[in-house]
N, C-alpha and C positions, 0 to 999 in steps of 0.2 A: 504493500500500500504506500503511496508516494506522499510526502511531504506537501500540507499546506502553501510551503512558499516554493514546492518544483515545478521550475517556470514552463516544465515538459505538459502537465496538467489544463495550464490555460493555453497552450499552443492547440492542444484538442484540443477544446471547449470554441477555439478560433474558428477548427475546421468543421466542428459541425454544427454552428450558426451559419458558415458559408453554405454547405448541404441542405441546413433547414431553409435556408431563405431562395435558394436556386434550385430547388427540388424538380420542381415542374419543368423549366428549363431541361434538366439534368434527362429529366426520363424522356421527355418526349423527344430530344437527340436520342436516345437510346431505340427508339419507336422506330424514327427516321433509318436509321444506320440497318434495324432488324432488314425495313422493306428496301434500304435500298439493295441488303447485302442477297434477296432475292430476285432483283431486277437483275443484277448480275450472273447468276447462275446458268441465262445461255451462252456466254460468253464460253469458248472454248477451253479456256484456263480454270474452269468451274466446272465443267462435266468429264466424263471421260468414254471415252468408246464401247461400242458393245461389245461382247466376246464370252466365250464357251468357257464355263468352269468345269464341268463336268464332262470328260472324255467318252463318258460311256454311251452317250449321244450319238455320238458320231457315224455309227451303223447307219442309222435313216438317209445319211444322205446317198448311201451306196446307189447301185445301177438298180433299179425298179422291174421288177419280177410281174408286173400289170401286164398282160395282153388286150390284145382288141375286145377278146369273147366278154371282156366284163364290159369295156365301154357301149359293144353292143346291149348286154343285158340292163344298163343305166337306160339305156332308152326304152327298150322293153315293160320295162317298170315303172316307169314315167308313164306311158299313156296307158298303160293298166288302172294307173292308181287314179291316175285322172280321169277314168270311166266312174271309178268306186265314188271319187268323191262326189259323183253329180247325184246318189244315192242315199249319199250320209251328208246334206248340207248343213247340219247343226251340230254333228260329232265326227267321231273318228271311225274309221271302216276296221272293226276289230277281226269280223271274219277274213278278211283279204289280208290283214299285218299277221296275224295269227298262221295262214295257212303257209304265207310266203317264209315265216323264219321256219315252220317246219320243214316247209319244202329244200332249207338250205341247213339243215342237219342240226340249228340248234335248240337247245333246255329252253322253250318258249309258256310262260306265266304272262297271266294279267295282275295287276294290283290295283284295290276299289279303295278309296280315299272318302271322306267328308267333311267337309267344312261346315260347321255350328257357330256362323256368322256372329258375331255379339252384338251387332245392333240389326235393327227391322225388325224387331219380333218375334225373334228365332228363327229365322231362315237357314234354311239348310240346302248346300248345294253340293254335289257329288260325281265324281268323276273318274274314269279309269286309264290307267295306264298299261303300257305292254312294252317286257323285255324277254331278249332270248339272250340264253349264257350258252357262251362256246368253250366252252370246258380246252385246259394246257393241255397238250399230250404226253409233254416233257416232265411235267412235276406236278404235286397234288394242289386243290386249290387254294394257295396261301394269299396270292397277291392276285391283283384286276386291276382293269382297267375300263374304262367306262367310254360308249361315244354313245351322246343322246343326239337327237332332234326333238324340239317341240313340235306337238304338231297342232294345227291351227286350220279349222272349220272353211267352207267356202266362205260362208257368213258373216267371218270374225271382220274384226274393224281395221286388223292388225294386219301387217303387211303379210302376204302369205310365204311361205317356208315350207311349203312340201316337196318343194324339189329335192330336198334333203331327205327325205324317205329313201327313194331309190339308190340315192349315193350309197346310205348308209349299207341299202338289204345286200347290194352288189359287190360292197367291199366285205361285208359278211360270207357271200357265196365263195371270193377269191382265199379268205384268211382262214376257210373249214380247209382247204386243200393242202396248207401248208402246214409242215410237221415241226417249226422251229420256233413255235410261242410255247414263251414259261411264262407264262401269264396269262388268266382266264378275261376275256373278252364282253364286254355286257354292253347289247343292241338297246337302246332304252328310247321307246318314243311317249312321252310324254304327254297329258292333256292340261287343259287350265293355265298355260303360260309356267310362270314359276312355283303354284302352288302346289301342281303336280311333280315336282321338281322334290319341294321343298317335302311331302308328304311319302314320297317313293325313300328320301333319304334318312328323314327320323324312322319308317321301316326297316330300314336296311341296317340302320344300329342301333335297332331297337332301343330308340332314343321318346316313344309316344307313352308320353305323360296323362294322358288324355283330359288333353287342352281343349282348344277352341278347335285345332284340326287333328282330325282323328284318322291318322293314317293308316289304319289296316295291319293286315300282315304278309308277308311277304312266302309264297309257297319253296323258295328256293333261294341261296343266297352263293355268291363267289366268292373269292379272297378278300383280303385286305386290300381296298382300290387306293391304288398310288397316283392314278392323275383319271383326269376326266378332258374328253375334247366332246366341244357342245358345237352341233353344225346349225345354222342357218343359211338357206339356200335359197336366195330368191329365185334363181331360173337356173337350167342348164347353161343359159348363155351369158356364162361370167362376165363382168368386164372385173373388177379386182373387188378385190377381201380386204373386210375389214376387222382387224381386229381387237374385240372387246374382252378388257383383263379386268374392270371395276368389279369388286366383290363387296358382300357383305359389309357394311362397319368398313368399307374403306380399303379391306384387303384385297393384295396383289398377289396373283402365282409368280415362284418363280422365276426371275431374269431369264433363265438358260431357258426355258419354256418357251416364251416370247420370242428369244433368238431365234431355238430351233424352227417353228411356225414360219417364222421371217425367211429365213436362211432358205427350207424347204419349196416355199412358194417363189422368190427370186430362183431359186435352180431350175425349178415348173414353167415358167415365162409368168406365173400372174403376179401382178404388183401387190404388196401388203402390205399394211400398218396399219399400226395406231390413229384413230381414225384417219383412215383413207377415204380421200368424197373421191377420186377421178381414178381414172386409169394411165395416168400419168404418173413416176414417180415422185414421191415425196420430198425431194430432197431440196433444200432451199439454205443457202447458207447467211439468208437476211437476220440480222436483229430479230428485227421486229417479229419473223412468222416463226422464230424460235420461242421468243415469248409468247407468243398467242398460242403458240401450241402446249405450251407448260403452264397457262394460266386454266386454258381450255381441260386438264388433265384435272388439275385442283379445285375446277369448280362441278365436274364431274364425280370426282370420287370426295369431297366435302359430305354428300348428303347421307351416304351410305348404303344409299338403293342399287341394289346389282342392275349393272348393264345388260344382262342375259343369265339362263341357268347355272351357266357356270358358277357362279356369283358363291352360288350357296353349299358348293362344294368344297370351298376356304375355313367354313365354319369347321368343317372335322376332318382340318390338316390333309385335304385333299389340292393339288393342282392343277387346277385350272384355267382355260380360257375359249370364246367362241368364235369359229371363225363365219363370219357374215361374208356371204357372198352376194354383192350386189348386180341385180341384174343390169345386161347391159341396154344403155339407151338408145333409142331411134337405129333401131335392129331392122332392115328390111325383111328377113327371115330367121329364121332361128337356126343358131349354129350352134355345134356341137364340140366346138376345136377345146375347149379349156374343161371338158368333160373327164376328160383320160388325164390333162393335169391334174385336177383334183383329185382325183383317187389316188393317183402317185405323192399327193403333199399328205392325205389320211394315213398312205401306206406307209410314207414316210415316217410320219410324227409315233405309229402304232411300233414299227419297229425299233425306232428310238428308244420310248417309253421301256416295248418287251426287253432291251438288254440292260435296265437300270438294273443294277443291285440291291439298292437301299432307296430311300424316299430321297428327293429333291432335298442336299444342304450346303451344297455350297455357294451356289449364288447368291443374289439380294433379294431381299424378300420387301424390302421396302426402298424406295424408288419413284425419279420422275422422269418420264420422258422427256426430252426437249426434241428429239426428231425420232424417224426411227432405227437411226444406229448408233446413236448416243443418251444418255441415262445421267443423274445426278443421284448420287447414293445416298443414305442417312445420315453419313458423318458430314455432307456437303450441304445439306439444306437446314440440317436441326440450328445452324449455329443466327441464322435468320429468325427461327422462331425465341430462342434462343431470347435473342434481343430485346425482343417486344414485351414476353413476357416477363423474362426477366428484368426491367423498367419496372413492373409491379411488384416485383417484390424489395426492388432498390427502394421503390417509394414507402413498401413499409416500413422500411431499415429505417428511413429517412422520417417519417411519421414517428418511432417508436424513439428517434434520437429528443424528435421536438415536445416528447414529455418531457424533457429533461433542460433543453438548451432553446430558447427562442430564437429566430432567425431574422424576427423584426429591429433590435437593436443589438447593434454591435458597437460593444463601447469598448474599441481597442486602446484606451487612456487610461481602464481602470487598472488600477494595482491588480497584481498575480495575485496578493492573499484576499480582497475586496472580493476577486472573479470568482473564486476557487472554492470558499465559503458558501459563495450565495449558490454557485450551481450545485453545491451538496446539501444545502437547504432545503432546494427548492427537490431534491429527490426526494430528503426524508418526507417531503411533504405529499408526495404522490400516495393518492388509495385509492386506488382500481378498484371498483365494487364488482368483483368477479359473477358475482349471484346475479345482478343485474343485467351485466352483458351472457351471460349464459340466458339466460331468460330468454333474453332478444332472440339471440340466436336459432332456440331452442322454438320458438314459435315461427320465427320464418323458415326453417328448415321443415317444418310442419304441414307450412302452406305447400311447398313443394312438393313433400309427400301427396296433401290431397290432389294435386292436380294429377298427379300419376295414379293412381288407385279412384279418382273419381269416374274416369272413362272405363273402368275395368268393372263396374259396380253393376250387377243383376238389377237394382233399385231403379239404378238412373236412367241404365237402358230400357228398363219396363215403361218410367216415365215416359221419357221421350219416344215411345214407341204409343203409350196412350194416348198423348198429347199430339201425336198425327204432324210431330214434328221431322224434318228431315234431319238424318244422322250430324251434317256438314254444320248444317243453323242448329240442332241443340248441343254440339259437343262445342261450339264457336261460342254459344251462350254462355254455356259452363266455364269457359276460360275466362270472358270477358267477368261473369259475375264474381271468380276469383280473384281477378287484377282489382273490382269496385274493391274488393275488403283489404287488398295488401294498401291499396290508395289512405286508406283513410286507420292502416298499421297505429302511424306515429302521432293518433290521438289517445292513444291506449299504453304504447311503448315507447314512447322517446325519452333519450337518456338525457343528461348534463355534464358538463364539464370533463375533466379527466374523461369518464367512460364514453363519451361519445368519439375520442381519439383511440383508445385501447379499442372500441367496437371498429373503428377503421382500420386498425392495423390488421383486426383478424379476416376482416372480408378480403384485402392485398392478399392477404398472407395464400387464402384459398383458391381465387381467382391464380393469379400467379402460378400454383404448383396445379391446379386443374386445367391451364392452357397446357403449361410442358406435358404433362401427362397425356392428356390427350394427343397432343401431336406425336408423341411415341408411339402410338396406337395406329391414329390417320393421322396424317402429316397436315393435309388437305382443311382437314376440319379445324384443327388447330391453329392454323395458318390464317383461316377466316374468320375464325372469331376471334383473334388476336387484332387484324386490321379491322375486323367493324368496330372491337369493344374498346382496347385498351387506350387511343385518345382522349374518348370522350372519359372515361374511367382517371385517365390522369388529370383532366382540369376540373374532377370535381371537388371542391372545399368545403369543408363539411363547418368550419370557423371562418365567418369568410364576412366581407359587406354585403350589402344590402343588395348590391349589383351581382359581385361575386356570385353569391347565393342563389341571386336568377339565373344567372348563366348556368350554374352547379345541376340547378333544379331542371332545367331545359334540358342538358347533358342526358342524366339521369333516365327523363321520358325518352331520350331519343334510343337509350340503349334498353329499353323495355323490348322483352324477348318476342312479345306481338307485333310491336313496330317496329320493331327489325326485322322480322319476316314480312310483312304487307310492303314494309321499303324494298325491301329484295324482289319480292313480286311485281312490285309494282316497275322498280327499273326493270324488270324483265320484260314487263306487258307491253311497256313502251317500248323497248328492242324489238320484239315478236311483231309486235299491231300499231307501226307507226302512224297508219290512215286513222286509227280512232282519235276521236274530239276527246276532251280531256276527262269531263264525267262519265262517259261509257270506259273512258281506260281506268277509271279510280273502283268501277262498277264491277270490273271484269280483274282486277286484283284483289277487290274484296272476295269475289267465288274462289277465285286462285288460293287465297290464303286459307278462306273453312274447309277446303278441297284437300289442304298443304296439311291440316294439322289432323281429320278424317285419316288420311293414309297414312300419315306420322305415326297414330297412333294402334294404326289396323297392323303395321309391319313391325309394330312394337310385341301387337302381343301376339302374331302369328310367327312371323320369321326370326324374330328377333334382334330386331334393327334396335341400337340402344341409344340412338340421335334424341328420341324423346323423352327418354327416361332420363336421361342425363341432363339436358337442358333443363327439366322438370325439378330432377332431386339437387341441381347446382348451381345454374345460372339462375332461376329463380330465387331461389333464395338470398344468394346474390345480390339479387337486383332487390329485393323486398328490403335487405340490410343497405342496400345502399340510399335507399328514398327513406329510412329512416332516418339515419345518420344526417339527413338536410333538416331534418325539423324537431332540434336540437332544445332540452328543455333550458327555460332562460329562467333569472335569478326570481323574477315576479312569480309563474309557475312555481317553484319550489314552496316562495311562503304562502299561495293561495292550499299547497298541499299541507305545510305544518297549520295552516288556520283549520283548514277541516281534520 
């Protein structure tokens, strides 16, 4: 312990009134530096090259063992199935998928699914799927591999994908004949887009809790599946593939994955990437379409909604990704030339896969594209996020200094012992009423529970179901009527002095390590809500003027978790529908956003998307501690409470 008169003492005491009093300054450089230190990341000196980690890949690219007899049987199959479909225009042709995997020698099952909707009144919708397992001839069945298609009604809204039927049954018919797969093979076509997807898979590892979807059970099962390729086929007459890696919560297959796909299809003549719109290669070595292409990636994989089936194959350490093939445009007939490619890029990727050893570990599992033969790995992008967030938690270091040290006057005249005194004064004089700010806490952390268990509630759904309300307007209700009561919190809870500072260091303290965390997680999502929240979060003052305090208070509303989704919506509407006049685009983002928090919360409790629960059990509360923290009890409040 240092001496009253060690002039070491008040030289700190110098330096953190300079901290207290440049805080704001201090962090929002730090803000600044995070995004610029992301603007740079396409810069060449910030990324680095794709490349193969995994040698045991490398078989797939050998010379293709495909003959004509299958690309003729693609065709075959193609106008077969497209007779079946003019028969089944609202489902799937199960007798024609049924008899065709028999006809091609493999362990062919259906699996029936149901979905026990939580809101409408109990609705029940139900659906089946069908796969065939082509059993290894080489070994028993420990390991798989999986290629789905979904498949999709004449009817559906969605772009159709049945051309990827025949691909599938014909690379089946070619993969029965050869004797060199150690790994069992699973045809999987799919109903209901992803739900059939996501109900085939809690099946298969016997993971049906019996939830909302009640996935059945599964009459036959293969090995332990090490990757999955998901096809989407617009027509036989390719122009180029695109491929989609967004998974689950944000997750990515694999780097070496990605490659191989890549690698495969440039050997085939079709062009591929990450989103690929042309059949022109991708390659651009501007700025700018560097960064549109890595902002493009992060505002994709932010939300956590899979880009396709794949998606949901990352949840149980599977590898994944799908390749879209988009059909080609203003075709005067239909051609067949990129037919026999594609089977060669399946045969390829299958062969690959069959000589892994062990699961996918040495490449990057986290990752951003900037084009598609260069990548930006975790050690190169976290230090961006890095900044931002770390800004909040510099500010509560810097908060927790100015219990102790003011940064309003700085009287470098007064004597060392004068200085050194008073700032040990002024500690013994601090009393954090810890029970009070626990309090606070403990009730805004509260509110956030109810908002996640209120949409999950038998009650409220029965309400809104008697009340002939739609799902979108009474779950929008239900939020809106949570946000009236956190508004009107800080007539019930608002602290005074000391603790309403001690209450701001602990909201920094969470917010801060809740960004970093997160972005370890998804990069993407962290990243976003670092640049919506942490400015306006750094100029709010919770001890402030009169002015200060509005702007604090304005801050506050602007970073409210509802108005920051209808802002996001709403720049979106105006990107998407620039002809709309201004009230049909404010009209048409309000749908967007009951729309935004319905599905939010349907993939919360079906797939398990944790975007909402998180935002719910964190940022809410958050935010509820932070608009108390502005309405701060003042010295009059105190003695109208010792009068009563």
């Amino acid at each position: 312990m240092g001496l009253l008169t060690n002039p070491s003492i008040s030289q700190k005491a110098k330096y953190c009134r300079k901290l207290v009093r440049y805080n704001t300054a201090i962090c929002l450089t730090l803000y600044l530096l995070g995004v610029g230190f992301f603007c740079a990341l396409p810069d060449a000196n910030f990324n680095s090259s794709t490349y193969f980690s995994e040698n045991a890949l490398l078989p797939g690219l050998v010379n293709s063992e495909l003959e004509m007899e299958t690309v003729n049987l693609v065709k075959s199959l193609s106008g077969e199935l497209q007779r079946e479909r003019e028969n089944y225009p609202k489902g799937m042709p199960y007798p024609w998928l049924l008899a065709k995997m028999r006809r091609f020698g493999l362990e062919t099952h259906t699996h029936n699914f149901t979905l026990n909707y939580p809101f409408g009144g109990g609705k029940r919708f139900k659906g089946e799927n069908v796969y065939g397992i082509l059993r290894a001839p080489r070994i028993a069945s420990t390991e798989a591999i999986v290629i789905s298609v979904p498949y999709r009604p004449p009817e559906t809204v969605h772009t159709d994908v049945s051309a990827g039927v025949p691909l599938m049954l014909a690379f089946a018919d070619f993969a029965r004949r050869k004797k060199y797969w150690a790994k069992d093979i699973i045809f999987l076509v799919t109903e209901q887009e992803q739900l059939g997807m996501q109900a085939w898979l809690e099946a298969y590892h016997g993971a049906d809790e019996g939830r909302i979807l009640d996935s059945g059970l599964l009459r036959a099962r293969a090995g332990s599946i090490q990757a999955a390729l998901n096809l989407e086929v617009q027509s036989l007459d390719i122009s180029h593939i695109n491929l989609k890696i967004e998974g689950l919560n944000g997750q990515l297959p694999n780097l070496d994955l990605h490659n191989l796909v890549q690698k495969l299809s440039s050997k085939n003549g079709i062009i591929a990437g990450y989103k690929q719109s042309s059949s022109s290669p991708k390659r651009s070595f501007r700025y700018q379409d560097k960064l549109l292409n890595l902002l493009s990636m992060v505002f994709s994989q932010a939300s956590g909604v899979p880009t396709g089936n794949h998606g949901l194959f990352h949840k149980y350490g599977i590898e994944a990704l799908t390749l879209e093939a988009v059909k080609r445009e203003r075709a005067q007939q239909q051609q067949f030339q990129e037919v026999g490619s594609m089977l060669r890029i399946i045969e390829g990727i299958s062969r690959s896969l069959n000589n892994l050893l062990e699961r996918f570990h040495q490449s990057f599992f986290f990752y951003l594209l900037v084009s598609n033969d260069r990548f930006v790995s975790i050690g190169d992008y976290m230090p961006s996020l890095a900044l931002m967030a770390g800004a909040l938690l510099i500010k509560a270091f810097i908060h927790y200094l100015s219990l102790y040290y003011s940064g309003d006057n700085d009287e470098t005249e007064k004597s060392v012992e004068t200085d050194t005194v008073e700032t040990k004064q002024k500690a013994g004089n601090i009393d954090i009423g810890y029970f009070s700010v626990g309090i606070v806490l403990l009730v805004a952390h509260t509110i956030g529970a109810l908002v996640v268990l209120l949409p999950q509630s038998k009650a409220v759904s029965h309400y809104l179901h008697e009340a002939e309300l739609s799902t979108q307007f009474g779950l929008f209700s239900l939020f809106v009527a949570v946000l009236v009561v956190a508004l009107t919190l800080p007539a019930f809870c608002s602290l005074s002095g000391i603790n309403v500072e001690a209450l701001h260091v602990a909201v920094l303290l969470e917010l801060g390590t809740v960004l970093l965390a997160v972005g370890m997680l998804n990069f993407s999502l962290g990243f976003s809500l670092s640049v919506l929240l942490v400015p306006f979060i750094i100029l709010i003052r919770p001890a402030a003027s009169r002015g200060a305090m509005f702007l604090s208070r304005l801050c506050c509303l602007l970073i409210n978790p509802l108005v920051v989704l209808y802002g996001v919506l709403l720049a979106l509407t105006w990107y998407l529908f620039p002809e709309l006049a201004f009230k049909p685009m404010l009209s048409k983002a309000l749908t967007a956003t009951m729309d935004a928090l319905t599905f939010s919360v349907v993939d919360s409790m079906i797939y398990g998307n944790w975007l909402f629960d998180m935002v719910s059990l964190i940022f809410v509360p958050c935010w509820v501690l932070l608009w108390v923290l502005l309405f701060p009890k003042t010295a009059t409040d105190d003695r109208k409470t010792v009068g009563r």
